[in-house]
C-alpha positions, 0 to 999 in steps of 0.5 A: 495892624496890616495895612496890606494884607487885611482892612484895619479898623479904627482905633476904639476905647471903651465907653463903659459898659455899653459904649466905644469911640472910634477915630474918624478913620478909615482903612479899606481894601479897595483898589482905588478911592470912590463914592461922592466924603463927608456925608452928605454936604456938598462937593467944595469948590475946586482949590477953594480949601487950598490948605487942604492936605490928603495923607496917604499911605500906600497911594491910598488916602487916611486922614486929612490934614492943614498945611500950617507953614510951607514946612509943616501940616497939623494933623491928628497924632492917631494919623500916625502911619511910616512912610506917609505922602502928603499931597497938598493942591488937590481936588481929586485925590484919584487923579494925578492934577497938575496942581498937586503936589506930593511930599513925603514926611520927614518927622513925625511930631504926635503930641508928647501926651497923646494918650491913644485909650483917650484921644487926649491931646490928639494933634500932630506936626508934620514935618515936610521933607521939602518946603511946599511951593505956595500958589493959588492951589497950596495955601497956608492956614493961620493959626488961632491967637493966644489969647482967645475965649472959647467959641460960643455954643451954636457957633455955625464952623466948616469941615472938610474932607475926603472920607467916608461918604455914607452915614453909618458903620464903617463902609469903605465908600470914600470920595475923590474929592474934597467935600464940605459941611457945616456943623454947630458947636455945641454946649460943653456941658452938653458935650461932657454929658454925652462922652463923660470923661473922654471929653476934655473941656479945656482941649476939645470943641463938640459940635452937634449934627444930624444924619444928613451929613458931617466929618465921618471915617476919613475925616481924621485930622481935617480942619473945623472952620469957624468964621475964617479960623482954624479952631479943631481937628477931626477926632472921634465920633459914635463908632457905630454910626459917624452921623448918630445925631445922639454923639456929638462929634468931638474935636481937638482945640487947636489954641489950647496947643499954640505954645507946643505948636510953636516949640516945634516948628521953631525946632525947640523940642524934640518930641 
């Protein structure tokens, strides 16, 4: 899959007869990043998501991310891209603002069993070549607590992001900066219905939306909010309409990986 010589399109798996799942990614050939992210929502307030992370390839932005410790950001494990950037303290990722600050990957952490036909145990460690330098514009996020019960259904949660800006297939028109929605969690018998055995109770949240706005191509491995904690990273949708009220968006379960999260950055494991 070139990333230089032609647009690279989402990774998919088959939905039975009549269906496939694209991650919420976005590969385009454009010159620069444009449009207004997140469809519909609204324009976030500058560095007041100061845990945000934007990666990048080649200077163009992939996936989201959430800056965990000075020394690591979470991510989505189908973000995975050689020769990564992460760029922490930005608004506008198409300018070069004194806030920002610009890290390269040193180790990529996929889950183990991240299974790519799937998206199961879709979550990924990035290790930072240097530690970022905390200040009102880069922030740490905390993880959820161990024991926790899963999130009721209607549960009002924030995403954010700098991807696609338009519902629909996938089109290119990326924003500059960051923008935000909110979206409500779902039944997960609801959930399991829709995305039979692709969606995994016990590792991934789904939330309801409509085609006014949410996570769309882009979005891949950003944060879901809900009541001030981390609870999801962005990781699929209805691949032929991000914003198709009729597919959830399905999210991975971040506490359901805390004991994996933990190995890692406490240097235990080596995968």
């Amino acid at each position: 899959m070139s990333l230089d010589s032609q647009c690279s399109t989402c990774t998919s798996i088959a939905m039975y007869a009549y269906h496939a799942v694209f991650v919420l990614q976005l590969f385009f050939c454009f010159t620069e990043a444009t449009g207004s992210s997140i469809v519909g929502g609204k324009v976030s307030e500058p560095h007041s998501k100061a845990y945000m992370a934007s990666l990048q390839v080649n200077g163009f932005h992939r996936c989201g991310g959430v800056l965990i410790r000075k020394d690591f950001v979470l991510t989505a494990a189908h973000c995975k891209y050689e020769k990564m950037t992460v760029i922490l303290g930005a608004h506008n990722i198409s300018q070069r603002e004194k806030s920002q600050q610009r890290i390269e990957v040193a180790k990529f952490h996929p889950h183990p069993r991240y299974n790519d036909k799937n998206f199961s145990n879709d979550i990924m460690l990035l290790k930072l070549q240097h530690n970022a330098q905390l200040n009102k514009y880069v922030k740490v996020l905390e993880l959820p607590k161990k024991k926790k019960k899963n999130l009721p259904a209607n549960t009002i949660c924030t995403i954010a992001g700098w991807g696609q800006t338009v519902s629909g297939s996938r089109m290119g028109l990326m924003s500059d900066v960051l923008k935000e929605t909110t979206e409500k969690t779902q039944f997960n018998f609801e959930c399991k219905h829709i995305w039979k055995d692709y969606f995994q109770t016990e590792v991934m949240i789904c939330t309801k939306h409509d085609q006014k706005g949410g996570c769309c191509w882009g979005d891949s491995g950003g944060p879901l909010i809900c009541k001030k904690k981390l609870e999801g990273i962005v990781a699929y949708a209805d691949p032929q309409n991000c914003s198709n009220p009729r597919y959830p968006h399905v999210f991975t379960k971040v506490h359901s990986f805390l004991p994996w999260i933990e190995k890692v950055m406490q240097g235990k494991t080596t995968a």
